[in-house]
N, CA, C, O and CB atoms as a CASP TS submission, in Angstrom:
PFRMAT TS
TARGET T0000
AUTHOR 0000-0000-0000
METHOD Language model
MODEL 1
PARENT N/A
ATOM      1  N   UNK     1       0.840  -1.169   0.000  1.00  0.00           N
ATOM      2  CA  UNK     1       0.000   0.000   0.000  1.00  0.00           C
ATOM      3  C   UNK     1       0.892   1.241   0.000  1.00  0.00           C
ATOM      4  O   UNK     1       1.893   1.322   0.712  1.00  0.00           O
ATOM      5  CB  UNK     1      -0.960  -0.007   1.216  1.00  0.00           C
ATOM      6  N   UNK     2       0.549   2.053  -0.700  1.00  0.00           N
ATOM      7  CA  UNK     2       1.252   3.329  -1.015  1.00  0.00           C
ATOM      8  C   UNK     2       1.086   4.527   0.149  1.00  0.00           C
ATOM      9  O   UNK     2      -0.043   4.682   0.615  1.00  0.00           O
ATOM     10  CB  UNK     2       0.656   3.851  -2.437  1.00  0.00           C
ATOM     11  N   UNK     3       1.910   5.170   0.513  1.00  0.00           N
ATOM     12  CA  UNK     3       1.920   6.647   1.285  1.00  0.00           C
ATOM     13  C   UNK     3       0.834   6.828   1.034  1.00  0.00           C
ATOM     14  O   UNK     3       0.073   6.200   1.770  1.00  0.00           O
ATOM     15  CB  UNK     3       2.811   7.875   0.924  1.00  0.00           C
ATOM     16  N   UNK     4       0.243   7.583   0.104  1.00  0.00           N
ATOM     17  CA  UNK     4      -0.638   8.268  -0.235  1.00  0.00           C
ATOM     18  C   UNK     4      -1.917   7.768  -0.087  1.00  0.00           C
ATOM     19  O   UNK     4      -2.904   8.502  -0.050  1.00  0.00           O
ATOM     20  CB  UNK     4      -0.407   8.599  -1.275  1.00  0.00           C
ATOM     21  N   UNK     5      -1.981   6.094   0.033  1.00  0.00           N
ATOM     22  CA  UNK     5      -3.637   5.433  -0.055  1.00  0.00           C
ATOM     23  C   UNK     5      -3.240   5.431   1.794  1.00  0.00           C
ATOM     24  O   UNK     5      -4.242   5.698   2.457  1.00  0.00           O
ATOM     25  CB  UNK     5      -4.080   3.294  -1.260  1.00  0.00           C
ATOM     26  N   UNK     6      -2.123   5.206   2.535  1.00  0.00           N
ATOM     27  CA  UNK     6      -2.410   4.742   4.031  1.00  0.00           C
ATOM     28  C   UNK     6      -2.707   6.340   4.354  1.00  0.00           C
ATOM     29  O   UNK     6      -3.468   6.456   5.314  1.00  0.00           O
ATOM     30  CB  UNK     6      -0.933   3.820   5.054  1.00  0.00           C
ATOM     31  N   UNK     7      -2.231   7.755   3.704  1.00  0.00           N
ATOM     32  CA  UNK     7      -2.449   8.821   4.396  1.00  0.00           C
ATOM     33  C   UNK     7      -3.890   9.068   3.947  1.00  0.00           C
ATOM     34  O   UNK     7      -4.251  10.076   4.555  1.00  0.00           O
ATOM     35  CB  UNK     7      -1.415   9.931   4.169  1.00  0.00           C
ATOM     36  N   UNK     8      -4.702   8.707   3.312  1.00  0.00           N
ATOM     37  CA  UNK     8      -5.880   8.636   2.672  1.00  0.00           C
ATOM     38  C   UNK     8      -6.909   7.736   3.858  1.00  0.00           C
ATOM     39  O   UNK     8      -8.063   8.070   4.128  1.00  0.00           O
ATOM     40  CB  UNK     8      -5.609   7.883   1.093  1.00  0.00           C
ATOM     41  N   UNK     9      -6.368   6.849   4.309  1.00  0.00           N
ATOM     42  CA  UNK     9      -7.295   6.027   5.326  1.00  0.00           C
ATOM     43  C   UNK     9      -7.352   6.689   6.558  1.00  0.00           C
ATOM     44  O   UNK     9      -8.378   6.825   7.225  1.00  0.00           O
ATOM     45  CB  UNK     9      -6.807   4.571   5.622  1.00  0.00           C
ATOM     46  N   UNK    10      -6.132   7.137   6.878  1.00  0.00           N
ATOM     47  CA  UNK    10      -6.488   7.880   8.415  1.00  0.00           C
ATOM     48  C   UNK    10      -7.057   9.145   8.260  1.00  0.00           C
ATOM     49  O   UNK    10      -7.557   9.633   9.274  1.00  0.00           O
ATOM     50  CB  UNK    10      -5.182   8.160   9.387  1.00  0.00           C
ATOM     51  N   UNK    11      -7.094   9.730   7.319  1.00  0.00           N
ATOM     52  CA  UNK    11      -8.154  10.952   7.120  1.00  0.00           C
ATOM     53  C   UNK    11      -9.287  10.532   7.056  1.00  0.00           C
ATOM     54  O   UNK    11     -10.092  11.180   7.725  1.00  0.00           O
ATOM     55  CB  UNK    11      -8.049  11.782   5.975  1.00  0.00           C
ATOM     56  N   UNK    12      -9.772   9.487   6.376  1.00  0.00           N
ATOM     57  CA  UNK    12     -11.267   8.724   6.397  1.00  0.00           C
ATOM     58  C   UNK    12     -11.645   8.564   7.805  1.00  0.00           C
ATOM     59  O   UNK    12     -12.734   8.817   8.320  1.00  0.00           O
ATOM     60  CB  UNK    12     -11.288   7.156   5.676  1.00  0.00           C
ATOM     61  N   UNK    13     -10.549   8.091   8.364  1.00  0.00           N
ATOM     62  CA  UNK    13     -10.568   7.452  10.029  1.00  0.00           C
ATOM     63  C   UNK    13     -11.024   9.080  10.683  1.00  0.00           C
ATOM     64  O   UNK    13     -12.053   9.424  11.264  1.00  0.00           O
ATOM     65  CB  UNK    13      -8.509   6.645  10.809  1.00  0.00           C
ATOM     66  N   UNK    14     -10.063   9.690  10.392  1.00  0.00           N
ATOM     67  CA  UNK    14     -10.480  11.256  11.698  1.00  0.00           C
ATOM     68  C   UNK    14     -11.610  11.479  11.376  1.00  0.00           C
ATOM     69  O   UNK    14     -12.413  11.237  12.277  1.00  0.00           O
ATOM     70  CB  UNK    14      -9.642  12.963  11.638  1.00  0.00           C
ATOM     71  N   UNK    15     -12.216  12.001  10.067  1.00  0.00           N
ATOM     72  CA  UNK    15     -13.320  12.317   9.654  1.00  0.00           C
ATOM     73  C   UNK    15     -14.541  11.406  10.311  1.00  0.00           C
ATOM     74  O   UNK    15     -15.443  11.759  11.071  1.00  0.00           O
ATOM     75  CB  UNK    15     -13.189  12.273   8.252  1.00  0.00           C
ATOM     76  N   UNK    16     -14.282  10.277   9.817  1.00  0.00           N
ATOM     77  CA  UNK    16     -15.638   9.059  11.185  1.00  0.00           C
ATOM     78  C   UNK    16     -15.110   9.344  12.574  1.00  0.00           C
ATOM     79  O   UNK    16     -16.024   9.087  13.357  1.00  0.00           O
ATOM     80  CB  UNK    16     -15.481   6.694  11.063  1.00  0.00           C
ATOM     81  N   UNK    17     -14.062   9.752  13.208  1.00  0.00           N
ATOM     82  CA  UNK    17     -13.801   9.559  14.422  1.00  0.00           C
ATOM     83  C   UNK    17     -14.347  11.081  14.851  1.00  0.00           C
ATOM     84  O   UNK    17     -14.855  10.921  15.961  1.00  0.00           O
ATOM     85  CB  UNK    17     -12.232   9.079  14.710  1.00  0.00           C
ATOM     86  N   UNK    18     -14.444  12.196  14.545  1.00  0.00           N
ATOM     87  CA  UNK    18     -14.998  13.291  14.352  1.00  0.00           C
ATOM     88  C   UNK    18     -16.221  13.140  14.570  1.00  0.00           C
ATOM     89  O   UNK    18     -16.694  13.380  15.681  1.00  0.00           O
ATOM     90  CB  UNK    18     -14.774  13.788  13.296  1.00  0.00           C
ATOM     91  N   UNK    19     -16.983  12.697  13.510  1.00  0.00           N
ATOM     92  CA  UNK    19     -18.652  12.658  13.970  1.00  0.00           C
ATOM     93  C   UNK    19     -18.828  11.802  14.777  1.00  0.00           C
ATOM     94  O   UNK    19     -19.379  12.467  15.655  1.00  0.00           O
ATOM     95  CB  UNK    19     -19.715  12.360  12.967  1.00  0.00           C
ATOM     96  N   UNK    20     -18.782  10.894  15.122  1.00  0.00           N
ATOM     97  CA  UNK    20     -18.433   9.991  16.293  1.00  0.00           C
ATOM     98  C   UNK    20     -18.450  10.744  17.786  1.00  0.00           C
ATOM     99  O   UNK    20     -19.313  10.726  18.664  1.00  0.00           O
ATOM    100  CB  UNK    20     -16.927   9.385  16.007  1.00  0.00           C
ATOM    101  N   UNK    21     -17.443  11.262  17.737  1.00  0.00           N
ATOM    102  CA  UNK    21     -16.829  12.231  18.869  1.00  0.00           C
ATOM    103  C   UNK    21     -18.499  13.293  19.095  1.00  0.00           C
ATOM    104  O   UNK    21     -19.242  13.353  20.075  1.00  0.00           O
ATOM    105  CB  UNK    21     -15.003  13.390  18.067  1.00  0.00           C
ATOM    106  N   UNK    22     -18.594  14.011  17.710  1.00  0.00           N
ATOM    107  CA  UNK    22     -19.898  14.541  17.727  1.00  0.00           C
ATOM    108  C   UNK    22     -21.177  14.356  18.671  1.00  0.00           C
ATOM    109  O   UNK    22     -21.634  15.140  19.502  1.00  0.00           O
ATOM    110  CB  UNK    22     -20.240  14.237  16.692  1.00  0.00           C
ATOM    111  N   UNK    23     -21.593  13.149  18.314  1.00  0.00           N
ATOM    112  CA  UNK    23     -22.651  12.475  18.591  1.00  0.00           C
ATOM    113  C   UNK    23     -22.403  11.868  20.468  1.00  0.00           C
ATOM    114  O   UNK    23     -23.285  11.700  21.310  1.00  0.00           O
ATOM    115  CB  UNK    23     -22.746  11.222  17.261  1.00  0.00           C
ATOM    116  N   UNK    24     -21.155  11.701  20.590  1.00  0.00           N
ATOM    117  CA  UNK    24     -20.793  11.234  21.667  1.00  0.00           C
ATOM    118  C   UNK    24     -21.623  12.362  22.999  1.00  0.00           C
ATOM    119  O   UNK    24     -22.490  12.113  23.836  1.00  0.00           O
ATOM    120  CB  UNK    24     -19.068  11.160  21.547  1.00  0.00           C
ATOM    121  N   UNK    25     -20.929  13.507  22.696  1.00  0.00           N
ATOM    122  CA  UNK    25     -21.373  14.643  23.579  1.00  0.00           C
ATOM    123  C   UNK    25     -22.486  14.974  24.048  1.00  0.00           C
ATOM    124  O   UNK    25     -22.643  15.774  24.970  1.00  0.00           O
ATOM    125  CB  UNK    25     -21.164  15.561  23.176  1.00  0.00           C
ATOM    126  N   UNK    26     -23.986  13.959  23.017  1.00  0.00           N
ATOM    127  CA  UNK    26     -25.220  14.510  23.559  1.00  0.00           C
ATOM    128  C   UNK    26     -25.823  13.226  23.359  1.00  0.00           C
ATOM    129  O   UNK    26     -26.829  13.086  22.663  1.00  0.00           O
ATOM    130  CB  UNK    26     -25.937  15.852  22.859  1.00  0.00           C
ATOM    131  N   UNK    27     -25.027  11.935  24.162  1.00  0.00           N
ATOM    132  CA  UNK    27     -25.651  10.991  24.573  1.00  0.00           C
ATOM    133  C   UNK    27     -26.100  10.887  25.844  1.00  0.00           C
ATOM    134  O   UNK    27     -25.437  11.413  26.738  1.00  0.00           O
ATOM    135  CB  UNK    27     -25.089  10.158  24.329  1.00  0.00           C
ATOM    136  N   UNK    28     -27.503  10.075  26.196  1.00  0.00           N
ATOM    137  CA  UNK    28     -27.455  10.634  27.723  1.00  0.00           C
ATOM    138  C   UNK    28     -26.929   9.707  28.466  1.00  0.00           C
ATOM    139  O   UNK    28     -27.510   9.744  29.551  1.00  0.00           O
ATOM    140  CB  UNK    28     -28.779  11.007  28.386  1.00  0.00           C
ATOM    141  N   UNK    29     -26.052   8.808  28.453  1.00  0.00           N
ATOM    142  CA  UNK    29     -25.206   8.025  29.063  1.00  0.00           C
ATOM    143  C   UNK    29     -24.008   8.891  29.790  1.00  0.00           C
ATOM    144  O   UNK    29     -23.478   8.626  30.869  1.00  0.00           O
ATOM    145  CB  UNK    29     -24.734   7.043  28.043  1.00  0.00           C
ATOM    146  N   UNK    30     -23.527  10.747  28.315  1.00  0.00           N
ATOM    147  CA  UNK    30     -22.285  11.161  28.955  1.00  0.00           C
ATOM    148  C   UNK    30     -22.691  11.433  30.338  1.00  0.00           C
ATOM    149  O   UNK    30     -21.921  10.886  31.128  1.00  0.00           O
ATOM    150  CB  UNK    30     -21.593  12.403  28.275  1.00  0.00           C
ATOM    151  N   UNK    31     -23.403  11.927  30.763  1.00  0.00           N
ATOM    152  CA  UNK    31     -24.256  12.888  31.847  1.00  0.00           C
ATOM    153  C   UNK    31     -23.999  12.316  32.805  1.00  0.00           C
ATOM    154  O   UNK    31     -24.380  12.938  33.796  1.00  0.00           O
ATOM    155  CB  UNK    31     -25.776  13.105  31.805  1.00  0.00           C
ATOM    156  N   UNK    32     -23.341  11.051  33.111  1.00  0.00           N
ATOM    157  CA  UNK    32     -23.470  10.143  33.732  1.00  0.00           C
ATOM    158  C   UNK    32     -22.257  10.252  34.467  1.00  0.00           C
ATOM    159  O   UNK    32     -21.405  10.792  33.761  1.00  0.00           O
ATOM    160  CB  UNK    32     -23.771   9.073  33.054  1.00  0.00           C
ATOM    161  N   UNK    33     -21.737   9.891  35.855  1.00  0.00           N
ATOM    162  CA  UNK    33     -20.069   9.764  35.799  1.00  0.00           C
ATOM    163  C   UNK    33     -19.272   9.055  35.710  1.00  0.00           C
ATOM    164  O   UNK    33     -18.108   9.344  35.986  1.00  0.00           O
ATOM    165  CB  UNK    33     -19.537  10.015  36.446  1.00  0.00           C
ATOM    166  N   UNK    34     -19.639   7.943  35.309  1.00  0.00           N
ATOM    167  CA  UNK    34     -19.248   6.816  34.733  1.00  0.00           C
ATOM    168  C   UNK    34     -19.416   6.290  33.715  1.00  0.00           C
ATOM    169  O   UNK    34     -19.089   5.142  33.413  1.00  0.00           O
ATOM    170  CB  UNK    34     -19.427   6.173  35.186  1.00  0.00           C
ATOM    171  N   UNK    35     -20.232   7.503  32.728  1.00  0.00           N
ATOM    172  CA  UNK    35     -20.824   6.978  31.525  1.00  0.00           C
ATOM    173  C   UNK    35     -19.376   6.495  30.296  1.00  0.00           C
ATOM    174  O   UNK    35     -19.273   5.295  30.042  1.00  0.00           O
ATOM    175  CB  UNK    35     -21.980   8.379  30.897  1.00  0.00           C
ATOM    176  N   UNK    36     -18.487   7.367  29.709  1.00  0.00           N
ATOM    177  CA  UNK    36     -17.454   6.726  29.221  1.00  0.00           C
ATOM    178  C   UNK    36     -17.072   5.864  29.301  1.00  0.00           C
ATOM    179  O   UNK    36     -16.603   5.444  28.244  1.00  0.00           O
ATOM    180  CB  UNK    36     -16.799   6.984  29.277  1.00  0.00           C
ATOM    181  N   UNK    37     -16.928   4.759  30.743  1.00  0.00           N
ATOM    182  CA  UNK    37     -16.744   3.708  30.701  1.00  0.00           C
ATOM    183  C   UNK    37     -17.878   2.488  30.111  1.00  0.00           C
ATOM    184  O   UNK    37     -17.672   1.408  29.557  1.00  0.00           O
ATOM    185  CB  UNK    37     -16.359   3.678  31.822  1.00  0.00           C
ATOM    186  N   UNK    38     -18.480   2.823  30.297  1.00  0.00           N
ATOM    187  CA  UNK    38     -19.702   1.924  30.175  1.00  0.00           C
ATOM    188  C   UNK    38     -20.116   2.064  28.339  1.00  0.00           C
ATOM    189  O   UNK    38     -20.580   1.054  27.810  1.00  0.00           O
ATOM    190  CB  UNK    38     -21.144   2.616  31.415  1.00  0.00           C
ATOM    191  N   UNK    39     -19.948   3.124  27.619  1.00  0.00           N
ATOM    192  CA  UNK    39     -20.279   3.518  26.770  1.00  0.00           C
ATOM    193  C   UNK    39     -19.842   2.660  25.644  1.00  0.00           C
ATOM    194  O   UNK    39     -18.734   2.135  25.750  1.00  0.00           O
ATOM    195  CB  UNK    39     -20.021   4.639  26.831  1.00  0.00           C
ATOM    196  N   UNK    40     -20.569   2.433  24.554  1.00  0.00           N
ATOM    197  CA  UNK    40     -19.942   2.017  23.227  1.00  0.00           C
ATOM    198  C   UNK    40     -19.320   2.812  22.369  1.00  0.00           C
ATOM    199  O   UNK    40     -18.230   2.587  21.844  1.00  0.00           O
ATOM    200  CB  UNK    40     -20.746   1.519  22.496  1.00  0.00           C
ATOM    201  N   UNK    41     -19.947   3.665  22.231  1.00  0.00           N
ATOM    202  CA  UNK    41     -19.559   5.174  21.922  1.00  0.00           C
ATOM    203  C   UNK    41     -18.058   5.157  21.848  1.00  0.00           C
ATOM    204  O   UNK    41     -17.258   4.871  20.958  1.00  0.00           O
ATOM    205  CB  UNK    41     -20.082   6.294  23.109  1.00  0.00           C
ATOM    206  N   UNK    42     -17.920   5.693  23.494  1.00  0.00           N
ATOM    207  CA  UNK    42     -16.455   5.853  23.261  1.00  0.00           C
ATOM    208  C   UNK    42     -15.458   4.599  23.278  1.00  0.00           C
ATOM    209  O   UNK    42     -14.289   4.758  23.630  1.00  0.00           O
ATOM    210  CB  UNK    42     -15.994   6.771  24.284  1.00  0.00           C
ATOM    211  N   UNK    43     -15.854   3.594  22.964  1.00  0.00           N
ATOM    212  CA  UNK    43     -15.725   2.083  22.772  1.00  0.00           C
ATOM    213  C   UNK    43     -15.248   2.534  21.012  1.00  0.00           C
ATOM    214  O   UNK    43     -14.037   2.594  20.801  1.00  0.00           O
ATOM    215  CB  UNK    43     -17.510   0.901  23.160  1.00  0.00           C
ATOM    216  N   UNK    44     -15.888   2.732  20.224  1.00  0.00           N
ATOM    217  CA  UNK    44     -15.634   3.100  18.742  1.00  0.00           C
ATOM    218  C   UNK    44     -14.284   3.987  18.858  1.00  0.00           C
ATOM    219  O   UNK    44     -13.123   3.681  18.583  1.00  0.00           O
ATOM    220  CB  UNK    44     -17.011   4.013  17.995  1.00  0.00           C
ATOM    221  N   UNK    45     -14.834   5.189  19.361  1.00  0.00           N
ATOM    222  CA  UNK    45     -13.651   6.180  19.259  1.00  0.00           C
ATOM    223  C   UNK    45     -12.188   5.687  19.720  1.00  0.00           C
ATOM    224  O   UNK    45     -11.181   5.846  19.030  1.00  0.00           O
ATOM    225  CB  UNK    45     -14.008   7.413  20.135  1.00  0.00           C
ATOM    226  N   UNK    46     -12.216   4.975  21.167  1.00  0.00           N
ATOM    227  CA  UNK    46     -10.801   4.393  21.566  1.00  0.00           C
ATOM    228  C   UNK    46     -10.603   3.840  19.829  1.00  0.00           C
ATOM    229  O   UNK    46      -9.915   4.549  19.095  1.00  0.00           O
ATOM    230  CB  UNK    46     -10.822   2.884  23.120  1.00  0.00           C
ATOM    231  N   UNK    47     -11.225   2.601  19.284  1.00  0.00           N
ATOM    232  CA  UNK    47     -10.563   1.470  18.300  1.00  0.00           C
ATOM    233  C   UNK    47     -10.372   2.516  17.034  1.00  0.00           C
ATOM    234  O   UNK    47      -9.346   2.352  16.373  1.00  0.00           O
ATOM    235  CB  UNK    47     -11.724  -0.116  17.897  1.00  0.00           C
ATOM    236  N   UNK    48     -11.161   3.447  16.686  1.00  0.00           N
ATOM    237  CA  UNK    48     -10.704   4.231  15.650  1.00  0.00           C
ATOM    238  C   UNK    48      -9.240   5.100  15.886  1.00  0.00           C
ATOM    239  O   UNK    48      -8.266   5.362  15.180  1.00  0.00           O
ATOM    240  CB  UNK    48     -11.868   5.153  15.371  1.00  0.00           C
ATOM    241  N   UNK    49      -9.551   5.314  16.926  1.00  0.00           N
ATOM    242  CA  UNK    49      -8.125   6.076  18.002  1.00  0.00           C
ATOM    243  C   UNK    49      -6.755   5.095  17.608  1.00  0.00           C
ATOM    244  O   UNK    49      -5.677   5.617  17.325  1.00  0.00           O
ATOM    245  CB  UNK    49      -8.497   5.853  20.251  1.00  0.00           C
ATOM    246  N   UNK    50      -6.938   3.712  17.631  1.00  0.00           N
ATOM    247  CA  UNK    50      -5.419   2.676  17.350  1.00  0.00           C
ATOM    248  C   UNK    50      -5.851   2.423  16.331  1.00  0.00           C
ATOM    249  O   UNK    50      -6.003   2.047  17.493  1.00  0.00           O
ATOM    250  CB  UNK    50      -4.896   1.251  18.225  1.00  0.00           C
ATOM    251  N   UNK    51      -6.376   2.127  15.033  1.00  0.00           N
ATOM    252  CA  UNK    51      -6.693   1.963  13.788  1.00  0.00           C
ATOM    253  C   UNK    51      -5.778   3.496  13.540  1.00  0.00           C
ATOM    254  O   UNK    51      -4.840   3.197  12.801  1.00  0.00           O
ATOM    255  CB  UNK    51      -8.504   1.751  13.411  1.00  0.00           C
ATOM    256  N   UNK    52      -5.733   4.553  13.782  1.00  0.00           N
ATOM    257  CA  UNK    52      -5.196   5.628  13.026  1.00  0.00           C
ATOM    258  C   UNK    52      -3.892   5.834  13.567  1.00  0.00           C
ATOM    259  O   UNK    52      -3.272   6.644  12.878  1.00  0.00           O
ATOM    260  CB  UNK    52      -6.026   6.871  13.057  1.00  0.00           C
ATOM    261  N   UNK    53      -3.113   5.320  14.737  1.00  0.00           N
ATOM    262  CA  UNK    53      -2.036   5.507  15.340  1.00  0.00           C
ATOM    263  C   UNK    53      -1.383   3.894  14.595  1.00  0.00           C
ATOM    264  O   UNK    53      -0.247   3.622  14.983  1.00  0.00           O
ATOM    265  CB  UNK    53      -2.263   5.788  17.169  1.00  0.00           C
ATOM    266  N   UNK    54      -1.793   3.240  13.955  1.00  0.00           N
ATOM    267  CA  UNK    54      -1.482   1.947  13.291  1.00  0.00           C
ATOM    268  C   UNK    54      -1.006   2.476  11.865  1.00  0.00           C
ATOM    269  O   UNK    54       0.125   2.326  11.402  1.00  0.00           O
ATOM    270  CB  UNK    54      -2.841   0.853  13.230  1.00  0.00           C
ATOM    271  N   UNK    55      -1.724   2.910  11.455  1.00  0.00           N
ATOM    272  CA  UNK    55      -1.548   3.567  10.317  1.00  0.00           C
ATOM    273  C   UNK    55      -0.473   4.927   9.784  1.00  0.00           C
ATOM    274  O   UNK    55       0.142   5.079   8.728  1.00  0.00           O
ATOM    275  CB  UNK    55      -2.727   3.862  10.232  1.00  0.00           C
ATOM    276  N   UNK    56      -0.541   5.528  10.642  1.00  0.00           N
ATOM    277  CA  UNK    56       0.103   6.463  11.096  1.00  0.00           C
ATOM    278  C   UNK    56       1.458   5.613  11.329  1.00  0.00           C
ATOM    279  O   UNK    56       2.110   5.601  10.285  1.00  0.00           O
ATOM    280  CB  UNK    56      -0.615   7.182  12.286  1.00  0.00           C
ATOM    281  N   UNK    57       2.076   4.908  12.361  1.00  0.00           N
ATOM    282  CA  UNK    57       3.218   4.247  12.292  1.00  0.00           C
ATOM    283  C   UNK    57       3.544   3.832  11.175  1.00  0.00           C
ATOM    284  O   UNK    57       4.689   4.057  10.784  1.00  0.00           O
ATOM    285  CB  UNK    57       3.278   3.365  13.007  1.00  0.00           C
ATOM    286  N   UNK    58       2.731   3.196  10.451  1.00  0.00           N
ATOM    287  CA  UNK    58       3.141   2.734   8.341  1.00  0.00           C
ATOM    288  C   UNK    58       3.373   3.439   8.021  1.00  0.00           C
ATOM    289  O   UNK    58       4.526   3.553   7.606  1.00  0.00           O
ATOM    290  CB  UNK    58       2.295   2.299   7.084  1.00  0.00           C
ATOM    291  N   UNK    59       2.436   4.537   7.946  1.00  0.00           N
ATOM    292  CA  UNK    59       3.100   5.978   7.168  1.00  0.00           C
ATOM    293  C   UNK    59       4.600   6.405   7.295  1.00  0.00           C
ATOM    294  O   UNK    59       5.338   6.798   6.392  1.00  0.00           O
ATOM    295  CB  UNK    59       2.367   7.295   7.751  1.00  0.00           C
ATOM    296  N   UNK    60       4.926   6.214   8.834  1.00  0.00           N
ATOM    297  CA  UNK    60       6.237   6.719   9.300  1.00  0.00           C
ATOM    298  C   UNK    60       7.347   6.218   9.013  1.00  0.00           C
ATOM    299  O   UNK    60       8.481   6.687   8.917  1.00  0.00           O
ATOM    300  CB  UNK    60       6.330   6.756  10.428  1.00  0.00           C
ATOM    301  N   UNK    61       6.720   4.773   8.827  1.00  0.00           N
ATOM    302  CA  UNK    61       8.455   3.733   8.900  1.00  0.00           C
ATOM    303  C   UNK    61       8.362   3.984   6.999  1.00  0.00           C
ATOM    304  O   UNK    61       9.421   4.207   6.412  1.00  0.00           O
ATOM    305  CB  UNK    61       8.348   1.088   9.771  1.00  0.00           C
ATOM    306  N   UNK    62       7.303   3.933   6.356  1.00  0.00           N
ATOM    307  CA  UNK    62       7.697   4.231   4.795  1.00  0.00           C
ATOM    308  C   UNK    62       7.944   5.164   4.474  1.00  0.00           C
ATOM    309  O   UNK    62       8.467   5.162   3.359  1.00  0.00           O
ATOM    310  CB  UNK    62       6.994   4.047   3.911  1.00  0.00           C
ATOM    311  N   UNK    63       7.805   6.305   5.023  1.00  0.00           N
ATOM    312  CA  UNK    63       8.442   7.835   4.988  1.00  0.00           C
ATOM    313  C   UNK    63       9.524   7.675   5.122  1.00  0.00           C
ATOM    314  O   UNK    63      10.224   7.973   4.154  1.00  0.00           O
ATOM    315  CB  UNK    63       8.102   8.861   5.921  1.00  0.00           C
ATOM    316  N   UNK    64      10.238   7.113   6.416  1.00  0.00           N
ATOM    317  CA  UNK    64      11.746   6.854   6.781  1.00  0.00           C
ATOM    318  C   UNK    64      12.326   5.560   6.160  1.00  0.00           C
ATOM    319  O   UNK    64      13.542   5.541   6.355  1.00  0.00           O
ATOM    320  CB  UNK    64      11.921   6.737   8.374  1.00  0.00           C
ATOM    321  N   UNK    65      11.861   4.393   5.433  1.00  0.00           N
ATOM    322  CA  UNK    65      12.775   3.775   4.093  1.00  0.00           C
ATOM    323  C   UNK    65      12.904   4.856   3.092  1.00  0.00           C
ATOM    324  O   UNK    65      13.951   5.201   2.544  1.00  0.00           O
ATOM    325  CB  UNK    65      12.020   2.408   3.252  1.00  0.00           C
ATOM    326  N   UNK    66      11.749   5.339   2.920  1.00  0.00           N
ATOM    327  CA  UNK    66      12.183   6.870   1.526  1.00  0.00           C
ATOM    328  C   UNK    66      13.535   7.443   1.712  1.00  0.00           C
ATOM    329  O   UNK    66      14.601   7.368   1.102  1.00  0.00           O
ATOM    330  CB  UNK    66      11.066   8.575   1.694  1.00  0.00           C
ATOM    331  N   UNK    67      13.129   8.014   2.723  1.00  0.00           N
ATOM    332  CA  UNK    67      14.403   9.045   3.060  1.00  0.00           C
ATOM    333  C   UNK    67      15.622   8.015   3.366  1.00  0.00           C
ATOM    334  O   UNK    67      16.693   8.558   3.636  1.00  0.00           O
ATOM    335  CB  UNK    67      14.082  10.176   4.584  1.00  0.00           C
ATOM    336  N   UNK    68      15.587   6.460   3.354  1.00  0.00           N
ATOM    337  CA  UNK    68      17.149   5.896   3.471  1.00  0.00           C
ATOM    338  C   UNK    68      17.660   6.002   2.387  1.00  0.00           C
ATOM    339  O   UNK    68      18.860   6.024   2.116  1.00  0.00           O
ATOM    340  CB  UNK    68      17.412   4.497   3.860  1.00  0.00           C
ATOM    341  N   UNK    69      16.532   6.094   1.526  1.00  0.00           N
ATOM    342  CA  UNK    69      16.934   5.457  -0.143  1.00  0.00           C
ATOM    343  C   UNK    69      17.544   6.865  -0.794  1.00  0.00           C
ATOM    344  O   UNK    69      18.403   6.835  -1.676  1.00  0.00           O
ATOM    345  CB  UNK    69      15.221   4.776  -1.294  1.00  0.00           C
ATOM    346  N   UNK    70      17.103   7.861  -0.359  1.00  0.00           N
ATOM    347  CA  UNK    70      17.676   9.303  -0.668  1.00  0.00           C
ATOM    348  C   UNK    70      19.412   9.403  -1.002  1.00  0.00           C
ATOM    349  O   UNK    70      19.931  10.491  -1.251  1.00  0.00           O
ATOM    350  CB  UNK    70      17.327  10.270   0.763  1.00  0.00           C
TER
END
């Protein structure tokens, strides 16, 4: 997979993790003080959260073979 299609997925990723995040704020579970834990909600957001820090590391280590090959 190319730079450009893995920097292409984690923008897809923020963008869903964004409305996500959205919707999160006026569930009535947040209201709660324990609601985050309990939540699915932020159950999504954590796994979108390492889905884009996964990706993000690919990006990095193929950025840095580029620049060996320089």
């Amino acid at each position: 997979m190319s730079i450009k299609e893995l920097q292409e997925q984690v923008d897809n990723l923020l963008e869903e993790m964004e409305g996500v995040q959205e919707v999160c704020d006026t569930l009535e579970i947040c209201s709660q003080d324990d609601g985050c834990v309990t939540c699915k909600t932020n159950e999504k957001i954590k796994a979108l959260e390492q889905k884009i820090e996964e990706l993000e590391n690919k990006v990095e280590e193929l950025t840095g073979e580029e620049e060996e090959e320089e």
